[in-house]
C-alpha distance (Angstrom), angle and dihedral (degrees) to the residues before:
residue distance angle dihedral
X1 . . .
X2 4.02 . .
X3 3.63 115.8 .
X4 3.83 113.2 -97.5
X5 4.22 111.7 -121.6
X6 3.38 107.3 -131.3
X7 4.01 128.8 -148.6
X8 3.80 112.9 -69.6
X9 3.10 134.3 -150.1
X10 4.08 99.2 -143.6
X11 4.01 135.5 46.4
X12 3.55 85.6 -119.2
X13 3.84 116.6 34.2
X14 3.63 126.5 54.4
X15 3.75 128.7 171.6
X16 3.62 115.2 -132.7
X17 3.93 119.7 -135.4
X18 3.53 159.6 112.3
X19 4.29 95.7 -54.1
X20 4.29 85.8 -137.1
X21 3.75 91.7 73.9
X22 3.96 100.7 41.3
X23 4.51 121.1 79.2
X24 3.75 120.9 179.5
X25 3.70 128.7 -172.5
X26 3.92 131.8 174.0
X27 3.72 109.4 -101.7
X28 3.80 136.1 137.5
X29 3.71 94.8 25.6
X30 3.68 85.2 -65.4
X31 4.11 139.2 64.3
X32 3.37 117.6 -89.9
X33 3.41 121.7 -148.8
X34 4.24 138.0 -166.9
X35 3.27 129.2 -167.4
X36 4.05 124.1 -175.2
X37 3.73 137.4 -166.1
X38 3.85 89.8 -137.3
X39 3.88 109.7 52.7
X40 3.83 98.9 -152.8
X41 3.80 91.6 64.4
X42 3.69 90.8 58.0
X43 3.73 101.0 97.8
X44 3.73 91.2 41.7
X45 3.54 89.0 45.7
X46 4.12 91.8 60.1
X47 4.00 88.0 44.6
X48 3.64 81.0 58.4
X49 3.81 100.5 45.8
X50 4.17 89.9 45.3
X51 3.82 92.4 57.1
X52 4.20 86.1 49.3
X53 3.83 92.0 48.4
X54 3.58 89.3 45.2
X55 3.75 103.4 59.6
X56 3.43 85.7 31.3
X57 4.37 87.0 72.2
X58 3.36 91.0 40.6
X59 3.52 91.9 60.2
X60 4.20 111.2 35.9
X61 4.51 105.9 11.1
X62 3.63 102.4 137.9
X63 3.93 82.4 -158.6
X64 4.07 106.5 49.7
X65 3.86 102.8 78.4
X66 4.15 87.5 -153.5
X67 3.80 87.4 61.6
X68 3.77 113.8 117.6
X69 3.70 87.2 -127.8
X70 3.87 92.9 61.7
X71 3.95 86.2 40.2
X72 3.53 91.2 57.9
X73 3.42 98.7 50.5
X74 4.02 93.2 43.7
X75 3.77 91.3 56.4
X76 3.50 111.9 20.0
X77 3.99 91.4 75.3
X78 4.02 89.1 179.6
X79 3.51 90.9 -48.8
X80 3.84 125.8 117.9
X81 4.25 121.7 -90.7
X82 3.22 131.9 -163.3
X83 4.11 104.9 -133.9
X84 3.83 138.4 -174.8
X85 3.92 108.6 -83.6
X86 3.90 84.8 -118.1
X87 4.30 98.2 60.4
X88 3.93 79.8 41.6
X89 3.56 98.3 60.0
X90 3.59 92.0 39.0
X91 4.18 93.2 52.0
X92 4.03 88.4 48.3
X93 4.08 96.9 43.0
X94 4.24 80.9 53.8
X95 3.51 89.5 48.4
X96 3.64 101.0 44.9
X97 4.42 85.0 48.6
X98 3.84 86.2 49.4
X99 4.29 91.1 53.5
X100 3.60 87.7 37.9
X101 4.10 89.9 57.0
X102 3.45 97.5 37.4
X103 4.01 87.7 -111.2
X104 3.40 95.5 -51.7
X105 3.97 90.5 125.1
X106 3.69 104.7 35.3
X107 3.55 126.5 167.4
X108 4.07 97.8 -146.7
X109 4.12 88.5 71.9
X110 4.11 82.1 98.5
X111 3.63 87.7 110.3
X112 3.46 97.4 48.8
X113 3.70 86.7 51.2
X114 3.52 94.5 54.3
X115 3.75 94.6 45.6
X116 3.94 93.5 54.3
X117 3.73 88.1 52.8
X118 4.09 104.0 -94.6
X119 4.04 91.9 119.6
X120 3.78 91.9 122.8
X121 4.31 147.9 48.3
X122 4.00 93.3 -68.1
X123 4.35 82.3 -122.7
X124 3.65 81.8 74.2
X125 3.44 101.9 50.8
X126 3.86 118.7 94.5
X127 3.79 96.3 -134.4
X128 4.59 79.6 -163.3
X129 3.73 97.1 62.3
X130 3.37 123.5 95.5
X131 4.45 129.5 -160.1
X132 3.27 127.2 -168.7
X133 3.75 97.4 -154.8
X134 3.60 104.1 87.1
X135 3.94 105.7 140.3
X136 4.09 103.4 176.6
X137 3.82 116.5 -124.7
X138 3.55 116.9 -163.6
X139 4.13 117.3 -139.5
X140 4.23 103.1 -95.9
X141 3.84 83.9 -139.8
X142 3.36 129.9 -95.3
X143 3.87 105.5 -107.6
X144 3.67 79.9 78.3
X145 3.72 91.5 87.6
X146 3.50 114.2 75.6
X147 4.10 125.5 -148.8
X148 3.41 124.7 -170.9
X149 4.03 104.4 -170.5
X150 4.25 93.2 -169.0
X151 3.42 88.3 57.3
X152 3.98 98.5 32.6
X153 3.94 87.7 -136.7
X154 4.05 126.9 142.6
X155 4.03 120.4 -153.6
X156 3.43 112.3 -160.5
X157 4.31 115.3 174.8
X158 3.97 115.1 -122.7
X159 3.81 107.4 -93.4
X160 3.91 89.9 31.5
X161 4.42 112.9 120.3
X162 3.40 111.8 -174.1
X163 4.04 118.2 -153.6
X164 3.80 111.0 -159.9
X165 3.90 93.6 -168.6
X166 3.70 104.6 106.4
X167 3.44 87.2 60.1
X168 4.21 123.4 9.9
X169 4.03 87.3 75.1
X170 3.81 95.1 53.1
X171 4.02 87.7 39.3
X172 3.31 91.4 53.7
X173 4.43 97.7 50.7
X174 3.51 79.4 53.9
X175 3.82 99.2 45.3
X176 4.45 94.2 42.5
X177 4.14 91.9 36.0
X178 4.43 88.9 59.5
X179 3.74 82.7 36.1
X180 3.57 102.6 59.7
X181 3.74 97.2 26.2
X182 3.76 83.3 62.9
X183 4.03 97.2 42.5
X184 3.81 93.0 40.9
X185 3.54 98.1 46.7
X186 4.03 85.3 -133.8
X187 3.58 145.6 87.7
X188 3.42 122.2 -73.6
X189 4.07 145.5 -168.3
X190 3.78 119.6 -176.2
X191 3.67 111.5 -166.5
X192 4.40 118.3 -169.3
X193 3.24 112.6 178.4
X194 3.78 96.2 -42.8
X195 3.77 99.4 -33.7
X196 4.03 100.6 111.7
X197 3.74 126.8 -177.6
X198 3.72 135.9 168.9
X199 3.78 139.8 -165.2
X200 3.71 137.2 175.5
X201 3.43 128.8 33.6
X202 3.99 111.4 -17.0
X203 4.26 124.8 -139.3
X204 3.69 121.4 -99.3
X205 3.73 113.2 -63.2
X206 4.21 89.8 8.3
X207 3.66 136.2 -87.7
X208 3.55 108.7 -43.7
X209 4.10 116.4 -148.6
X210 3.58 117.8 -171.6
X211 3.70 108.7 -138.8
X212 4.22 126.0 -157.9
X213 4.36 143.7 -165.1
X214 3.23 90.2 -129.6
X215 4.04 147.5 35.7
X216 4.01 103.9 -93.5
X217 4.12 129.8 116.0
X218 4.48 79.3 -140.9
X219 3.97 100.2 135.0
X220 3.97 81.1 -158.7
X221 3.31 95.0 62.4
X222 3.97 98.7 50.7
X223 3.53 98.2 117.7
X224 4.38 101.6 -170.7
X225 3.97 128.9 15.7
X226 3.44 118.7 -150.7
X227 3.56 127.6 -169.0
X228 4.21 128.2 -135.4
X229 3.63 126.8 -157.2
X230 3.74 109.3 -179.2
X231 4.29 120.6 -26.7
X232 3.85 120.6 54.6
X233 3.99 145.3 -88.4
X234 3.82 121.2 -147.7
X235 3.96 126.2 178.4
X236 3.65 124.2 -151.0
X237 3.74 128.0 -165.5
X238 3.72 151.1 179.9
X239 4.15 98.1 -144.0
X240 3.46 110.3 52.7
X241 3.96 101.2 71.8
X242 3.82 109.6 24.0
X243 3.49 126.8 143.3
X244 3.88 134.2 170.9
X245 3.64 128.2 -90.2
X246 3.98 129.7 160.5
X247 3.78 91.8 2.7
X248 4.24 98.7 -60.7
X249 3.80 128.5 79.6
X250 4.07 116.8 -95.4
X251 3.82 125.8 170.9
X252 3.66 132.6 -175.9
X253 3.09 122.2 -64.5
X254 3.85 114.4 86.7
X255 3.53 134.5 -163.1
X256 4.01 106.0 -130.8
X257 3.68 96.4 -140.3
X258 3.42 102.9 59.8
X259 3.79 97.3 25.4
X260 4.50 83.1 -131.0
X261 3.51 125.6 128.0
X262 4.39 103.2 -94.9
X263 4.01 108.3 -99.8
X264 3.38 112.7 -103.8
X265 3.48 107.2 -110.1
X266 3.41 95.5 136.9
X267 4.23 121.0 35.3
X268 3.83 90.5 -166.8
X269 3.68 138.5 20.5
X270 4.07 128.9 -175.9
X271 3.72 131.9 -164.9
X272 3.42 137.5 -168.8
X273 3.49 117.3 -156.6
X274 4.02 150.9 154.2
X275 3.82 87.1 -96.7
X276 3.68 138.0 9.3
X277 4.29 85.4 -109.7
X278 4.13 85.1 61.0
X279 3.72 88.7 52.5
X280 3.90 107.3 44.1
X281 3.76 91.6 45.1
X282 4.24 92.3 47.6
X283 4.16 88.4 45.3
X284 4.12 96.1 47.7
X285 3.60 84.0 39.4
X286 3.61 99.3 56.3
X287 4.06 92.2 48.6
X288 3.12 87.1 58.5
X289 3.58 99.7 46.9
X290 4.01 86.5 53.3
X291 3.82 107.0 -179.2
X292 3.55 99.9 10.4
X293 3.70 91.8 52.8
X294 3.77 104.5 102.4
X295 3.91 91.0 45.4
X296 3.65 93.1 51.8
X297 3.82 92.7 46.9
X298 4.03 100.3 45.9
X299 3.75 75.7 45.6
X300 3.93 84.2 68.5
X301 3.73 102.8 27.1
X302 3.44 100.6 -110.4
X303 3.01 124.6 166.0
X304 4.20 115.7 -127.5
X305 3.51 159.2 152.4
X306 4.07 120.2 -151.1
X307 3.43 113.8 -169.1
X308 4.66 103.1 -164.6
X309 3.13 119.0 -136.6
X310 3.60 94.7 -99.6
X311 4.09 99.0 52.7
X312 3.66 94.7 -86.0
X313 4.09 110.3 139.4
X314 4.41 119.3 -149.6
X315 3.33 111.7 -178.0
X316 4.21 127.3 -161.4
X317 3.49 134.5 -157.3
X318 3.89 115.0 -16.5
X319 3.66 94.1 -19.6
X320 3.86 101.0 124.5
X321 3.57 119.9 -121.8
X322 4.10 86.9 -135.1
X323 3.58 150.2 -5.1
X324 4.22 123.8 17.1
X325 4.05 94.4 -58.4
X326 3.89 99.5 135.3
X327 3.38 131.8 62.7
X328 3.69 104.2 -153.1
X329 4.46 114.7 -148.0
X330 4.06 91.7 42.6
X331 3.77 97.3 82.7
X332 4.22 108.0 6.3
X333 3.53 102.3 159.6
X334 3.56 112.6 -143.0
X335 3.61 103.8 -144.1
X336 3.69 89.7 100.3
X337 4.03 91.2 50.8
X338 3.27 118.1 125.1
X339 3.99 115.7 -124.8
């Protein structure tokens, strides 16, 4: 019998599997989706994955102004607060991506956000309207926030907004998948929105993730399944959530030097990676990067998959160029990690 395709949480991943074993719910501004080796844990296992999600918001939404993010940055005025041990880790793990990238994905492009029109949940956005007051703001860098881990305080500088979306997503597959795998006593893949990550023991033959050209939750029209043993895979893309601004299409991510939407060279970019982090901050780096993207990566031996613009698919590193010939987790090198 063919494997069922569950629900998935992205237009352009989808984890392929017996349909008993996999829950998704709405949550982030994106599905979130679990899949487990035992099936009898499942509904326990999305219990589980809610209450992560949940204090997850309350701690880093750009677009809840109770968050403790947008507390920080309302009272902190450049001067030192004292924060949960969950916002910290998040803040440091963006950091530590932004060093690793050379800025590339930096978490202080909130105001650029903002000024090309991303200052609310994307469901609220009216993808049809069009302003003619984008002004670009470039990032002002993100060793402008300061972290003191003895003292498990955050400084951000007055006028600083920091967006954690490059990056709390992917940290947080990583953070529920080790979570549950250890509660559960099973393995476990957490998939948000195209951030995956597993833990625990894996199925016979892997995790297989169905991987497409183009945004769309169409089994048919997954074009390559990959498998994952251990480590994470996250697609980023220039499609899914666009809106208009200035009379031309833009959509989220942003590249911090100029404070503009990235040009679309590429409309989707996977990486595989020894954790979900790895592989969110290689794909939003290598939209960014545009052209010079698959240099740069098989300058780091990452693993990936660029779909162009126009269709064309590059590969890097042990990515195959097509059908399910790699087993991703066996042989990650860790160049590419993220330290």
């Amino acid at each position: 019998m063919s494997p069922a395709v569950a629900e998935t949480a992205s237009p352009d991943v989808t984890v392929v599997g017996p349909p008993t074993s996999v829950r998704s719910m709405l949550a982030i501004g994106t599905t979130a989706s679990v899949a487990v080796t035992e099936a009898g844990r499942a509904d326990e296992a999305l219990a589980m994955l809610a209450l992560e999600l949940r204090a997850l918001d309350e701690a880093c939404s750009r677009f809840r102004p109770d968050s403790e993010l947008r507390q920080l940055e309302a009272n902190g005025g450049g001067q030192p607060v004292a924060v949960t041990p969950l916002l910290f880790e998040v803040i440091d793990v963006a950091c530590r991506v932004a060093r690793q990238t050379a800025g590339i994905v930096d978490p202080t492009v909130g105001s650029a956000l903002i000024e090309l029109g991303y200052d609310r949940d994307f469901t609220e956005i009216d993808p049809t309207r069009d302003e003619d007051t984008f002004v670009p703001r470039p990032a002002p860098g993100w060793w402008r926030i300061g972290m003191d881990p003895e003292a498990g305080t955050v400084t951000v500088p007055a006028g600083v907004h920091i967006d954690l979306g490059a990056t709390a997503k992917a940290f947080a597959a990583d953070r529920a998948a080790a979570r549950l795998a250890e509660a559960l006593g099973c393995g476990v893949l957490i998939n948000l929105g195209g951030d995956v990550a597993v833990a625990g023991p894996v199925p016979p033959g892997g995790w297989a993730v169905g991987i497409a050209s183009e945004c769309t939750t169409d089994a048919a029209l997954m074009d390559q399944v990959v498998t994952i043993v251990d480590g994470g895979l996250a697609t980023s893309g220039t499609t899914a959530r666009t809106w208009r601004r200035n009379g031309r299409r833009v959509h989220h991510i942003v590249d911090p030097w100029t404070g503009e939407a990235a040009a679309p060279v590429w409309s989707l970019v996977s990486v595989a990676a020894p954790s979900c982090v790895e592989a969110n901050a290689w794909s939003t780096a290598a939209v960014v990067w545009g052209l010079d993207a698959p240099g740069n990566l098989d300058s780091w031996d990452v693993h990936a998959r660029l779909v162009g613009a126009g269709g064309a698919v590059t590969t890097c590193g042990l990515w195959p160029v097509d059908g399910p010939t790699h087993r991703f987790g066996d042989d990650n090198h860790e160049k590419g990690a993220v330290h």
